[in-house]
C-alpha positions as CSV (number, residue, x, y, z in Angstrom):
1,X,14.0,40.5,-15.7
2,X,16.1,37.7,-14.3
3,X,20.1,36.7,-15.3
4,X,20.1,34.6,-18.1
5,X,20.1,30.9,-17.3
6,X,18.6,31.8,-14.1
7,X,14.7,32.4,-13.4
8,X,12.9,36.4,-12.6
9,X,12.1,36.6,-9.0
10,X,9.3,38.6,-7.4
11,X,9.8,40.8,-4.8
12,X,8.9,37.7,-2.2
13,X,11.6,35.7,-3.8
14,X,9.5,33.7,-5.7
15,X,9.3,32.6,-9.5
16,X,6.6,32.7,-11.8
17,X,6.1,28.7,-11.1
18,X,5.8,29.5,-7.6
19,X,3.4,32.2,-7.9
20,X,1.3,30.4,-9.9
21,X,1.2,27.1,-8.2
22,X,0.5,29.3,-5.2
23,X,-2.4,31.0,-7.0
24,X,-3.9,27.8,-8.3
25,X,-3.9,25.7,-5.9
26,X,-4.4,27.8,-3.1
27,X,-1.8,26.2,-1.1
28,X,0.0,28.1,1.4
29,X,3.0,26.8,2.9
30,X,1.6,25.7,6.3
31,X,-1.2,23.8,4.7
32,X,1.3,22.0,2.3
33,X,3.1,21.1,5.2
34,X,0.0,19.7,7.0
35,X,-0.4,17.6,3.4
36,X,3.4,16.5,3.7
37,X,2.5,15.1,7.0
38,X,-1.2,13.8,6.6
39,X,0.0,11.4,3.9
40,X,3.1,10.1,6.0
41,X,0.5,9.3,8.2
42,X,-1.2,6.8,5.2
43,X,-1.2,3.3,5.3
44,X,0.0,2.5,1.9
45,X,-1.4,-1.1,0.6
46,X,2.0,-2.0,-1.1
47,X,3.8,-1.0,2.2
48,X,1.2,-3.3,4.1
49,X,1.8,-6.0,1.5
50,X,5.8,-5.7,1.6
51,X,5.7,-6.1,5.9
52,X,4.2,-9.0,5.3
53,X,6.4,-10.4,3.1
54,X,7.4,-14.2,4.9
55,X,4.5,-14.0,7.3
56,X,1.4,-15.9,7.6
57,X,-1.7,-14.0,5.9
58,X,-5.2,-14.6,5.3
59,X,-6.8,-13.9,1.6
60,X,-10.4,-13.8,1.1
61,X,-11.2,-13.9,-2.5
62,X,-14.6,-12.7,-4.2
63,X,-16.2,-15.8,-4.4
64,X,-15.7,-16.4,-0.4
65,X,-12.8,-18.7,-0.1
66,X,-10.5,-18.2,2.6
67,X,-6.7,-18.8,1.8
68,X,-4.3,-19.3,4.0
69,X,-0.1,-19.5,3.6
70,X,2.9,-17.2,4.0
71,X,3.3,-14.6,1.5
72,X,6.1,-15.2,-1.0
73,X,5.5,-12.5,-3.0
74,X,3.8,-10.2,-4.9
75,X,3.0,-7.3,-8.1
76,X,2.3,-4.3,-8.8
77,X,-1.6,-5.9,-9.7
78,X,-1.7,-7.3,-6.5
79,X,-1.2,-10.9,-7.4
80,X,0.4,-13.0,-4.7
81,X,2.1,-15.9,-4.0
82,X,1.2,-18.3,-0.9
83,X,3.7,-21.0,-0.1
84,X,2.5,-23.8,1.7
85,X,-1.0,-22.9,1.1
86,X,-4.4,-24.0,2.2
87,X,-8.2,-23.4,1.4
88,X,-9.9,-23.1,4.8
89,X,-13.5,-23.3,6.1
90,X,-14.4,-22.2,9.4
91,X,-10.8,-21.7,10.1
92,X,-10.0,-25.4,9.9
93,X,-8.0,-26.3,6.3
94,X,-9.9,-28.3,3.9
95,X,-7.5,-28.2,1.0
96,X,-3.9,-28.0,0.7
97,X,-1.6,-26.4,-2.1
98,X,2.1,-26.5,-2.2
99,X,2.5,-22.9,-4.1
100,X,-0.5,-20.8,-4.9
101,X,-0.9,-17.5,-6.9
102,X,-4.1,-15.4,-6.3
103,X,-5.1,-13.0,-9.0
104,X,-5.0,-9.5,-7.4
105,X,-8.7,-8.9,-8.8
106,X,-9.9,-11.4,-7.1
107,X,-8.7,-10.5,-3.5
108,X,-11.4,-8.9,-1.4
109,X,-9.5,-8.7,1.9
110,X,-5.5,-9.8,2.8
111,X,-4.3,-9.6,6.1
112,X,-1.7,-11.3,8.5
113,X,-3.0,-13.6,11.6
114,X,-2.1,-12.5,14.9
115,X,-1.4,-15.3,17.1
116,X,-4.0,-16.9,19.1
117,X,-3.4,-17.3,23.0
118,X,-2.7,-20.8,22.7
119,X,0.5,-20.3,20.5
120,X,1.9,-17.9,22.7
């Protein structure tokens, strides 16, 4: 029986919580470890989204438009804003916006645009 205020301890030093989580799960501490470091190794979309906050990015959208413009911003739905926007075909710009918000159900695909060989 533990102190009052403070929790009963097994002979391993563990709680009751402990034991159980242990039990449940099945977890033992090398393999929650290996967990722990597995999803460090994640690419997180929001974390994706906030490096390229002020870049240049691509948006494909479901009905196969291609937008292009900097990312201004964006929610926890995945809308976003484009400043100085355009609607391209074939890479080439058939339609410009100043600002444009994209639904977030809508994107297919977002990514930045690496440089091409000629702008370097």
């Amino acid at each position: 029986m533990g102190r009052p205020g403070r929790p009963a301890l097994d002979e391993g030093g563990r709680t009751a919580e402990e034991r159980y989580k242990r039990s449940f799960l099945g977890a033992s501490r090398d393999s929650s470890r290996r967990d722990l470091r597995e999803k460090a190794d994640m690419i997180r979309p929001f974390d994706v989204l906030t490096r390229s906050l002020g870049k240049k990015v691509l948006v494909k959208t479901k009905d196969n438009k291609l937008y292009e413009g900097e990312l201004r911003n964006y929610d926890v739905n995945m809308n976003v804003t484009l400043s100085e926007a355009s609607e391209m075909e074939d890479f080439e710009p058939v339609k410009r916006y100043g600002t444009l918000i994209i639904r977030g159900s809508t994107i297919v695909c977002l990514g930045t645009k690496k440089a091409s060989p000629q702008t370097l």
